[in-house]
Each structure stands twice: as structure tokens, then as C-alpha cells.
N, C-alpha and C positions, 0 to 999 in steps of 0.2 A: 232347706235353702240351697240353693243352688250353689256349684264349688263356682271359684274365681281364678282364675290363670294373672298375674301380670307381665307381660312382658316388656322386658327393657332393650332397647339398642342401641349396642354402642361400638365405637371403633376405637381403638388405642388412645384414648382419653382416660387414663388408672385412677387417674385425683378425681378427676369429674366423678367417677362410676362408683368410686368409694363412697364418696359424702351422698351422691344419691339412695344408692344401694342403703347406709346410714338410714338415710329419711326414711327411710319402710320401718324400720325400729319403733316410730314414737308414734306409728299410725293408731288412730282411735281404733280400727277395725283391720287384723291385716289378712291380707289375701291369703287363699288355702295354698298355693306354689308362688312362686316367683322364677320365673326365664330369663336369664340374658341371652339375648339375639344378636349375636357376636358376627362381626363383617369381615372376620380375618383378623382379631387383633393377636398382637405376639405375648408372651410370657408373661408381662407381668399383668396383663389383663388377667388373664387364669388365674393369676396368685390372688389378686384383691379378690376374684368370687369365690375363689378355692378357700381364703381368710372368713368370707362373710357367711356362707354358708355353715361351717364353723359354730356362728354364734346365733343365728337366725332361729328364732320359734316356728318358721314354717319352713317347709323342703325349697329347696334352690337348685335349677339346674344351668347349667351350660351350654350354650346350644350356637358350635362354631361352622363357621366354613371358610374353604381358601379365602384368601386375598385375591379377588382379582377387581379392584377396582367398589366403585358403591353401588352396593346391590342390597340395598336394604329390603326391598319388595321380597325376594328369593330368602332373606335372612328370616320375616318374620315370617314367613309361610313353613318355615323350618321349625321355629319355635311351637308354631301352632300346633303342627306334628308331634311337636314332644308332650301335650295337653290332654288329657281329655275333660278339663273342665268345661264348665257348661257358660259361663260369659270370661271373657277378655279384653284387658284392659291395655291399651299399647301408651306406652311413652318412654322416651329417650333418654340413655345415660348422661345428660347434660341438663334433666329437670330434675331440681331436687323438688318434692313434693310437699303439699299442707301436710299436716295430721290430720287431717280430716278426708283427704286426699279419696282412700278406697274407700269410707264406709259414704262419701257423696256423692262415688259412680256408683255405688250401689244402691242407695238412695233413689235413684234417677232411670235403673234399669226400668225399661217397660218394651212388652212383646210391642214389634212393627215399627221400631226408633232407634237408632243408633247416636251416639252423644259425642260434641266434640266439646272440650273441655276449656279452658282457657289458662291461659300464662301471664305472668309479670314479666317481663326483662332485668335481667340481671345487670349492672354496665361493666364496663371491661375495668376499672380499678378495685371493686370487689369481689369480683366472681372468682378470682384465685384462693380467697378465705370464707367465701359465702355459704352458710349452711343452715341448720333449721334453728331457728330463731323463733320466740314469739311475738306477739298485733306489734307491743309498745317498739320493738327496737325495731321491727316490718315499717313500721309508721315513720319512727325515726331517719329511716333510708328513703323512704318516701320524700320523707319533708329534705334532703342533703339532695334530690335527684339523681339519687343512685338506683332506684327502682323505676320501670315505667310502669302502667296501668294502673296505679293505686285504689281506684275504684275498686277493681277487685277482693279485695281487704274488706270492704262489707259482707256481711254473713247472711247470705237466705236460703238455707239448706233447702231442696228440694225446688225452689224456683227453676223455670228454665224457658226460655221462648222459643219456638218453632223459627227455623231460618231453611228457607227451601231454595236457599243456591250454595257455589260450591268456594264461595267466599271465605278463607279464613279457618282453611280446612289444613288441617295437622296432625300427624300421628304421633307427635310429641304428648298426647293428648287424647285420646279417641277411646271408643266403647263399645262395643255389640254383644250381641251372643254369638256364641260359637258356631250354631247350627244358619245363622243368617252369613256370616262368614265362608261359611263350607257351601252353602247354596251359589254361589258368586264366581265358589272355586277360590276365596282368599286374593292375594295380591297378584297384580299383574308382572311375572317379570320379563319380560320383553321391557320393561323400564330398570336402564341402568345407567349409572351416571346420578348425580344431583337430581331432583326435583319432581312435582307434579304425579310419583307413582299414589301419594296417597288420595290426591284429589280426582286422579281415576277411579279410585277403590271407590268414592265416596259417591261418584257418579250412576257407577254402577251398583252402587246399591240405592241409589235414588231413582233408575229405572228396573229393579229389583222390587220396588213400594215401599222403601224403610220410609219411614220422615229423620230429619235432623233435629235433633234436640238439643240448644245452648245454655248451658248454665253460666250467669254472668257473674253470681255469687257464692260460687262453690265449686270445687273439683279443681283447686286451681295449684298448678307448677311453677315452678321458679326456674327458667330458662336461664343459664350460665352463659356468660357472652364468649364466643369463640372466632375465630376466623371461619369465613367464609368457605362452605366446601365450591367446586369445582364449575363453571357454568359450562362447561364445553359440550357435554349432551342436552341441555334447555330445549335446544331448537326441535331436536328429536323427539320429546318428552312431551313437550306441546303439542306435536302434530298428533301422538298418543292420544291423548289428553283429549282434543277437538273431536278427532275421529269417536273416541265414547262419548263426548257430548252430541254429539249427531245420532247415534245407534240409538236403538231401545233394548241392545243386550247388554245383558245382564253378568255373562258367565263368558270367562275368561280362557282359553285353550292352553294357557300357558300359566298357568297358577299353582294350587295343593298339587290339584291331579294335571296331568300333563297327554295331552291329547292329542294321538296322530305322531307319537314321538317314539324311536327304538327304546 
């Protein structure tokens, strides 16, 4: 069987990143490594992985860079580096995960597809104590509307629909192999600032030939509600963004490997 990478990204969110981090504990299946994809956060980020690793039945690595602003693109192309597993799982220090979580992205892997996964919303009066919980009390938050999506809460392991746009696209969530990742060159980062670098990723690997693979009943994360990051690069990120929906390339100058660069 192939090894599995997960990678997490976070930025000085300690509580979020704990109880996530947490959630990987009660997985049915847990991944061969675990990566934090760290955007610069300070000290006590290090303490909580420095804690979790600790207690973790699989290896845990750390994988920081300066502060200079959100560069998550440039953060997880760092993690990837630290990898040589053969699929990768990306999602966010502010998703705590199902237990079912890894062993339904692996479920779901298949050569020439990449999977975007789906989330509940968490609402901003629980998400300070919200963590893994099972259906009956899941349900329970459902019925109080403290949770959105509740659909998701139905169980059809392995189900998933084909969606060939770039609709709904999040690396809070996402899946590939490694080697369709590394064909691409990884993320793009010339994207920095808030937004839209993963829906380029996603582009360019839809003129790459992946197909998109949606699981509407399985693979699903529990997004914590946070403030808002930053909209002041959007505009930039967009123009990004159009110009790879226009191209048919596929591979990034500015990605793993960095091309035409001292």
C-alpha cells in the first residue's frame, strides 16, 4: 500500500491546532507521517506539535517559515519537501476531522483524479470548545443550528460524483498523489495574500487531465469559525487565477522547483 503524508496548515491558531491535531488520534486509519505547514507561527505553536508528537503513534514533523505575510502556497510546497510519501492529504489547522476522515481519502484514491473533500461549518459560539464528538451529539448540533451542512452526516463510503469545475475548491480538504502534484511543480506561489492559490492548483491540474472527484458522504471536516483573513490581495489573486483558466498549462515556474531563479 502506498505511504500517506498528511499535511496541516496553520498560523498561530495553538487551540485550533491542538484539538485538530487531537482529531488524528481516534482516526479509523492514521496516516504513515503527519506535517504541519506552519506560515510563521511563534512559540507556542511549536509547543503544542512539539506536545503532540510526543504522544502520536505515527512520526510528526514541523515544517516552518518566516512571517512575512499568508503564503500558504509557498508553506505547503515546503511540507511536500519534507514527504516522500506517495499520496497527500492537505487540510487546515482549523478542521478538526471525522474518524473516518484518512482511511475515506484513501478509500477514494484512484490514478488520474484528485478529490476535494467536504466540510460542515462550525458556528462561532461553539467552535471555542468543539471537538470530536460522535452522529448522536453531531445530530444534536445540527438540530440547535450550530452546525451547517448536516447532510453530510449521512455515510456512503466510497460514493463520490465527478464535478468538472472549479467550484467549491479548498485545500482545507483536498487529495492527490504525490507524483501528479510534483508534475504541476505543486503550488503556485506568486500567490500571496488570502485566496484563490488553491483554485489555481486545481486548474492546473484540470489542464494537467486529473478529473475532480466529490465525496458528498464521506471525507468530511469540521471547519471552526474564525475571523476573516485579509481580502487586500483578491484582486491580484483573481487576475492569477483567470489568466490559469485561460492557459492550458499546466506547470508552474514558480512552485517545488523554481525556474529561471538565482
Amino acid at each position: 500500500m502506498s505511504r500517506t503524508a498528511l499535511i496541516v496548515t496553520t498560523y498561530n491558531a495553538p487551540d485550533y491546532l491542538s484539538r485538530v491535531l487531537d482529531g488524528y488520534l481516534f482516526q479509523e486509519r492514521f496516516p504513515d507521517e503527519l506535517i504541519v505547514a506552519d506560515d510563521g507561527s511563534g512559540a507556542e505553536t511549536t509547543e503544542v506539535v512539539e506536545r503532540f508528537a510526543l504522544r502520536s503513534p505515527f512520526p510528526v514533523r514541523h515544517v516552518w517559515h518566516e512571517d512575512r505575510g499568508f503564503r500558504a502556497a509557498a508553506i505547503r510546497n515546503e511540507a511536500v519537501k519534507a514527504t516522500t510519501a506517495d499520496y497527500l492529504i492537505f487540510t487546515d489547522g482549523d478542521c478538526i476531522p471525522h474518524p473516518r476522515f484518512v482511511s475515506d481519502h484513501l478509500r477514494l484514491a484512484s490514478s488520474g483524479w484528485f478529490v476535494q473533500g467536504k466540510r460542515m461549518l462550525v458556528g462561532r459560539g461553539i467552535s471555542p470548545r468543539f471537538t470530536v464528538c460522535g452522529f448522536a451529539e453531531l445530530a444534536a448540533l445540527c438540530f440547535k443550528g450550530e452546525l451547517s451542512g448536516c447532510h453530510h452526516l449521512l455515510r456512503v463510503p466510497g460514493f463520490a460524483r465527478e464535478h468538472k469545475g472549479l467550484r467549491g475548491i479548498k485545500t482545507c480538504n483536498f487529495a492527490l498523489s504525490r507524483a501528479d502534484l510534483l508534475a504541476v511543480n505543486g503550488f503556485n506561489e506568486e500567490f500571496t495574500g488570502w485566496g484563490r492559490e488553491d483554485a489555481e492548483f486545481a486548474a492546473r491540474l484540470f489542464a494537467y487531465g486529473l478529473r475532480r472527484k466529490d465525496p458528498p458522504f464521506s471525507a468530511l471536516v469540521f471547519h471552526l469559525w474564525h475571523e476573516e483573513n485579509s481580502r487586500a490581495a483578491l484582486a491580484k489573486n483573481d487576475q492569477m487565477l483567470a489568466e490559469a483558466m485561460r492557459s492550458s498549462a499546466w506547470y508552474c515556474p514558480n512552485g517545488i522547483v523554481k525556474e529561471n531563479r538565482p
